[in-house]
Structure formats: structure tokens, C-alpha cells
C-alpha positions in Angstrom: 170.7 136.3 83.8 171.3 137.4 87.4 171.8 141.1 87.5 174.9 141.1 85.4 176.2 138.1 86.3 177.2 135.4 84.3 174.5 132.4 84.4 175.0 128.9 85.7 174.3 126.2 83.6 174.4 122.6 84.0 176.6 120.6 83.3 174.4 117.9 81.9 171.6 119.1 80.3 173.3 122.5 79.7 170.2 124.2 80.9 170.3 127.5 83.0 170.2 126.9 86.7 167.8 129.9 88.4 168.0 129.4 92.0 170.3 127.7 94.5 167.4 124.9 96.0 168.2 123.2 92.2 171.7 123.9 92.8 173.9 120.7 93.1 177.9 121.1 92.8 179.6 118.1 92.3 183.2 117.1 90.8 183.9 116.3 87.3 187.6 115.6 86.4 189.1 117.4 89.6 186.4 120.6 88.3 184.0 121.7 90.2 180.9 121.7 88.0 177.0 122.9 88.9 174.2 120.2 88.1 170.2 120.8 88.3 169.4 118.4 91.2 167.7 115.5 89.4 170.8 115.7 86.9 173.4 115.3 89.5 171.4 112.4 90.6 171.2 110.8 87.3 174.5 111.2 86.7 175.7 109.7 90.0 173.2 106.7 88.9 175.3 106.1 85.7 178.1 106.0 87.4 177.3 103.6 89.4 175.8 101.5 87.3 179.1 101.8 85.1 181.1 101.0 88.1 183.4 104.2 87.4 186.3 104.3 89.9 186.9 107.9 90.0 183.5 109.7 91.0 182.1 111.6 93.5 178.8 110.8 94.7 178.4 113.8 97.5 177.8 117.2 96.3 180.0 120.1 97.7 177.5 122.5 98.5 174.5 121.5 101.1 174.3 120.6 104.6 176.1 118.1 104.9 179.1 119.4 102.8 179.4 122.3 105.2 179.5 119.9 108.3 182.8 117.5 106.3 184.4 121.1 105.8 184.3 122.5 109.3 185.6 118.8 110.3 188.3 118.9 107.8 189.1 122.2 108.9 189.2 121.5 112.6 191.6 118.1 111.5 193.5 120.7 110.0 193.8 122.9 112.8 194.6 119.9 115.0 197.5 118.7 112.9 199.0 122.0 113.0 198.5 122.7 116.9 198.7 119.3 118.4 199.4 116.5 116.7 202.6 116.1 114.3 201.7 114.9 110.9 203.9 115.1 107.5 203.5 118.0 105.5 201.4 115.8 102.7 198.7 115.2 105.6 198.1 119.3 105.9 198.0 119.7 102.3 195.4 116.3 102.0 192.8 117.8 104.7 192.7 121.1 102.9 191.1 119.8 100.2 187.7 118.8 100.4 187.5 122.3 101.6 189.5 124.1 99.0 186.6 122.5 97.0 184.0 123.6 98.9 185.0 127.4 98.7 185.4 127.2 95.2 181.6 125.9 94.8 180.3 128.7 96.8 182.4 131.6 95.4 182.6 130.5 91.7 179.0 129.5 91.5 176.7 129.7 94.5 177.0 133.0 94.7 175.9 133.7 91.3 172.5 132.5 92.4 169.8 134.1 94.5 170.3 132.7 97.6 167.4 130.2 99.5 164.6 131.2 101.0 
């Protein structure tokens, strides 16, 4: 356990996950959920292979998540300044990263961060 804190486990092997480089979030029936690395990637393997319909192959936390929420948020930000969209377009581009900040505050930083 982390200095009081509550410990992440995964969400397929139900193992305890100790640092944030293992660290995969990913989306599991609109929940974000943490996964050890190689789990998440197993996991998006049977999916495919199952040919699920509903499943989400990109993990919200990482590099390249942070890069789709700043976009998201600057589509946001253009909708609201400069182009006129419906009210369902606002609420639709605020939630990949609604996602995102729940990854990072409800388990990221439970984790030491990366060194």
C-alpha cells in the first residue's frame, strides 16, 4: 500500500499495481478501470478476436491520451467561441476528457509517479 492510500489493483488478474510505468487505464462498461500493461493488452486481444462491438482499444492515461484530450478540449473551446454547434456536440467533446481526469485523479495518483 502507498502511504495510506488505497491500492490499485487490476482489473484482470486482480493483482496489485506498484508503479505507474505498468499502469494502463482503460474502459470497462462506461468505468474507468486500471489494467497491468500486458493485461490491458491481452484483454484488447480477446476482444478482438471476439469481435466485441463496444470496446476501447486506447488507454486513457499515456501520451497519446493527453495529446486527444488537449484536442478535444481545444474543439471544445472552439465550439463555444467560434463555431455554433448544438448543445449535444459540447456535451459529446467533453467526454473523452471527463475520462481522462477521472483516470488520473481516481487512480494515477494513487501511484508513485514515473521516473
Amino acid at each position: 500500500m502507498n502511504m495510506g492510500k488505497k491500492a490499485v489493483v487490476c482489473n484482470r488478474c486482480n493483482k496489485e499495481i506498484t508503479d505507474r510505468n505498468d499502469l494502463m487505464t482503460g474502459n470497462v462498461k462506461m468505468t474507468v478501470r486500471p489494467f497491468h500493461e500486458k493485461c490491458f493488452k491481452k484483454r484488447v486481444e480477446e476482444k478482438k478476436e471476439r469481435a466485441s462491438m463496444f470496446f476501447d482499444a486506447m488507454p486513457f492515461n499515456g501520451r497519446y491520451a493527453n495529446i486527444m484530450t488537449v484536442i478535444f478540449l481545444l474543439l471544445f473551446v472552439a465550439f463555444l467561441t467560434f463555431i455554433e454547434v448544438p448543445g449535444i456536440a459540447l456535451v459529446l467533446v467533453l467526454i473523452y476528457p471527463i475520462y481522462r481526469f477521472i483516470s488520473w485523479i481516481a487512480i494515477e495518483l494513487r501511484l508513485p509517479s514515473k521516473s
